[in-house]
LUMGU-704838 format. One record per residue (C-alpha): residue number from 1; z, x, y; residue in three letters. Coordinates in steps of 0.02 Angstrom, whole numbers. Each point is the difference from the previous one (the first is absolute). Layout:
<site resi="NUM" pz="Z" px="X" py="Y" resn="Ala"/>
...
% end
This chain:
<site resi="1" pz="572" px="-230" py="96" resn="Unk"/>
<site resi="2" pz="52" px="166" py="68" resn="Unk"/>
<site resi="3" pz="-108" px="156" py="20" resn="Unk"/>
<site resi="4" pz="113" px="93" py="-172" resn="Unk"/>
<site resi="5" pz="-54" px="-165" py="-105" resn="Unk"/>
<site resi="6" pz="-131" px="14" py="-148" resn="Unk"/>
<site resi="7" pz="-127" px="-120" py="64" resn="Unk"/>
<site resi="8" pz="-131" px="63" py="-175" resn="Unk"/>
<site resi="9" pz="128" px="9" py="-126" resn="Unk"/>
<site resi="10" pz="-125" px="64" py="-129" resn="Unk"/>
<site resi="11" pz="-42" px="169" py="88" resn="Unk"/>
<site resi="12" pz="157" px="16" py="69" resn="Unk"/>
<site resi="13" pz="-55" px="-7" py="208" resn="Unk"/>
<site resi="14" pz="112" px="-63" py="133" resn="Unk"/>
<site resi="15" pz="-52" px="-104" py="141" resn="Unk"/>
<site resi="16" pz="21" px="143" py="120" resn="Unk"/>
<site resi="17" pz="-121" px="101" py="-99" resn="Unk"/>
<site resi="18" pz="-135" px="-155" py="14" resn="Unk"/>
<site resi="19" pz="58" px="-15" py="190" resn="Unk"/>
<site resi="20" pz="-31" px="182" py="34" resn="Unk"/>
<site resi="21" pz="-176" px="-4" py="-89" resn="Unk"/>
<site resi="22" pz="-65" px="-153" py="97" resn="Unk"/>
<site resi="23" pz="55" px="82" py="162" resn="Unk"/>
<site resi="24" pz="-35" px="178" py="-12" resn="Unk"/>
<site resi="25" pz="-177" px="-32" py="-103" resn="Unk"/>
<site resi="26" pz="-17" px="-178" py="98" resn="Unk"/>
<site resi="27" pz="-32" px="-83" py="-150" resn="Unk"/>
<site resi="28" pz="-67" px="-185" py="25" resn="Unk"/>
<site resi="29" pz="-39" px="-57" py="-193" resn="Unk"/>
<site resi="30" pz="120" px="-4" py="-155" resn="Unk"/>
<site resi="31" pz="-153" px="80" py="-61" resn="Unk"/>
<site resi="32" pz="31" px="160" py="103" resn="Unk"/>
<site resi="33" pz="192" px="-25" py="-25" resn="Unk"/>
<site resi="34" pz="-48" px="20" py="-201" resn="Unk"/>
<site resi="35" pz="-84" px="168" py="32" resn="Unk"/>
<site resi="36" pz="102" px="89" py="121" resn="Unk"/>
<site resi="37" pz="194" px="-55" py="-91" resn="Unk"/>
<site resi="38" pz="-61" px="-84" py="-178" resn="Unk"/>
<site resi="39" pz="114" px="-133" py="38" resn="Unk"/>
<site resi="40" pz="-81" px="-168" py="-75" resn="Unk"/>
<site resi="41" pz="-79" px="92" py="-124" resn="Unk"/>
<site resi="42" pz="91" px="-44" py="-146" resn="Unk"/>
<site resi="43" pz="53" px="-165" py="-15" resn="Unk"/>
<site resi="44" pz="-67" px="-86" py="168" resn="Unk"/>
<site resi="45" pz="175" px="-89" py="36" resn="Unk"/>
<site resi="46" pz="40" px="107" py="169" resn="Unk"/>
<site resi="47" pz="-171" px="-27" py="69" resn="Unk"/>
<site resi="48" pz="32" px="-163" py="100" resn="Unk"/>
<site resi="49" pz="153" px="120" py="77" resn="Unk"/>
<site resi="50" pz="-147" px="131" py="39" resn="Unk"/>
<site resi="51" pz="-96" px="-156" py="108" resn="Unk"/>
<site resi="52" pz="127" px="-51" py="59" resn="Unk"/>
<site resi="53" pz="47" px="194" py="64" resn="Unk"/>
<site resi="54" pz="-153" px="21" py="55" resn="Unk"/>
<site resi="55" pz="19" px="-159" py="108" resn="Unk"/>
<site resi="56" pz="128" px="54" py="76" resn="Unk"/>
<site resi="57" pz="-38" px="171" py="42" resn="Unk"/>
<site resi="58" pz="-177" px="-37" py="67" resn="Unk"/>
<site resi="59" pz="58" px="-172" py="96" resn="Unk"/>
<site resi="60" pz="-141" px="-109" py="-108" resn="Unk"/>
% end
């Protein structure tokens, strides 16, 4: 998936925009990832993308 790809589909919020929260809030819960972008808010089907984003960016 590339940074310009909808990861949430329902609010309309790319996987940059996720990446960019996590990093520049440093974001360690889909929880937090919720509050700061909305993403996984909706529908819930982007928040195993938002783990596994936040896996990646914080090396857990």
């Amino acid at each position: 998936m590339e940074r310009d790809d909808i990861l949430c589909t329902c609010m309309d919020i790319t996987k940059g925009e996720v990446e960019d929260a996590i990093k520049e809030k440093k974001l360690t819960t889909v929880e937090q990832v919720q509050d700061e972008t909305e993403a996984g808010t909706v529908c819930g089907s982007c928040v195993d993308d938002i783990y596994l984003l936040l896996e990646e960016i914080n090396g857990e």
